[in-house]
C-alpha positions in Angstrom: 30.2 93.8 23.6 30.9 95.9 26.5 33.8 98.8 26.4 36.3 97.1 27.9 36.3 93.4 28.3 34.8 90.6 26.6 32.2 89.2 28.7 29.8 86.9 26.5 27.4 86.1 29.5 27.0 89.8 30.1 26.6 90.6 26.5 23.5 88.1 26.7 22.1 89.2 29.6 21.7 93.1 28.1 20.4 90.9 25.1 17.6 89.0 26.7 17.1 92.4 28.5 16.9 94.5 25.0 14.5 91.8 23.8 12.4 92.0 27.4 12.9 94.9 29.4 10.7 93.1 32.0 12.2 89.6 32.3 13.5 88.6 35.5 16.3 87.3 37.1 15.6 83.6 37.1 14.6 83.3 33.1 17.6 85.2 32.4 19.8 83.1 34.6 18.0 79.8 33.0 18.3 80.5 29.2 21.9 81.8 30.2 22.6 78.4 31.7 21.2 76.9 28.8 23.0 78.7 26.1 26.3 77.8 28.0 26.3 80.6 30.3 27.2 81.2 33.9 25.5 85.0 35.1 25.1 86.5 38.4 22.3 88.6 39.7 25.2 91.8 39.9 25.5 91.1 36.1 21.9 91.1 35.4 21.2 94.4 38.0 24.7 96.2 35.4 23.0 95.0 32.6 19.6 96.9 33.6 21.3 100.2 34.6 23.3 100.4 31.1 20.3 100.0 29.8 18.5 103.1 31.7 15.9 100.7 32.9 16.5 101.4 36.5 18.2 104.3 38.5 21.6 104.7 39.2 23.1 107.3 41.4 26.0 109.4 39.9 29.6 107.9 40.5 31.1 109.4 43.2 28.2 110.4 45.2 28.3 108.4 48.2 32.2 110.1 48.1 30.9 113.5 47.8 28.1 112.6 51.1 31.2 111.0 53.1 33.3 114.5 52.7 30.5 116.4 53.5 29.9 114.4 56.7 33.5 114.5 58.0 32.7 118.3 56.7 29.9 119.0 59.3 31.5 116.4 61.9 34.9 119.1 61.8 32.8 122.0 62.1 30.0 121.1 64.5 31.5 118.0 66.4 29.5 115.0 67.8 26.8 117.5 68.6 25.6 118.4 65.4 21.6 117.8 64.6 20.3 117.7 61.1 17.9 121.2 60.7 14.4 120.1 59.9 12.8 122.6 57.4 9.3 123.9 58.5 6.5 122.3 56.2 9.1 119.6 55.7 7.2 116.5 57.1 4.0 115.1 58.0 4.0 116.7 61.5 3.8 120.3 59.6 1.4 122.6 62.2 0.7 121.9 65.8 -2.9 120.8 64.6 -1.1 117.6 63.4 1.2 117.1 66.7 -2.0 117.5 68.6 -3.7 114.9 66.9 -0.9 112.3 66.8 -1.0 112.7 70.3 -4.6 112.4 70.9 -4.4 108.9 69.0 -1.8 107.8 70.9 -3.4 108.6 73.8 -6.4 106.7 72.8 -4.3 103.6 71.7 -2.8 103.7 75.5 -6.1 103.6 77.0 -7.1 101.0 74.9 -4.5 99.0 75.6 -4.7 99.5 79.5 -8.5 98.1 79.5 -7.5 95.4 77.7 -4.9 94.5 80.0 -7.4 94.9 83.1 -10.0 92.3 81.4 -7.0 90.1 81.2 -6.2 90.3 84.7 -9.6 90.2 85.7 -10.3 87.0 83.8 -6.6 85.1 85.2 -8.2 86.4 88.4 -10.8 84.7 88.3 -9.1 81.5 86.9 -7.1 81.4 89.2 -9.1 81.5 92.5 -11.4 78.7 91.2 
């Protein structure tokens, strides 16, 4: 049974999860209905994080992120941009800026000559 409360439909759903770790939502739901049940998909996603089977961020952590934002909003105001480490993304060296711009570049001129057939074609359409 669970620490505090009796809950028999949750105590089934961590059984049917014990039994198959990778049953879904919709068998669980249906044997739970049929054994007398009623379960909800926040049951079934409790029942997986007691049992370790997915991740779960510590408690209090989205607590501890909010008192560090109102942290950094007292101390740098509305102004304040997030430092991006060197090496810390996919854009690392120049090389890679260089080349992301090339493609771009190439992208916009392909798009441009499409557009000019277009308008060449409704042109022509449309003087006949």
């Amino acid at each position: 049974m669970t620490a505090n409360k009796k809950s028999p439909g949750f105590d089934f759903v961590v059984k049917q999860l014990e039994a198959d770790k990778d049953v879904d939502y919709a068998t669980v739901r249906d044997a739970a209905a049929a054994a007398g049940f009623t379960i909800y998909p926040i049951m079934y996603g409790r029942a997986k994080a007691k049992l370790g089977l997915v991740e779960v961020a510590p408690r209090g952590s989205r607590k501890k992120a909010r008192e560090r934002a109102k942290q950094r909003k007292a101390l740098h105001g509305d102004s304040f941009v997030p430092v991006i480490e060197p090496g810390s993304g996919p854009m690392e060296s120049l090389e890679a800026v260089i080349d992301a711009m090339k493609a771009g570049d190439a992208a916009r001129q392909r798009y441009r000559a499409a557009l000019l057939q277009i308008r060449e074609i409704l042109d022509d359409v449309l003087q006949d």
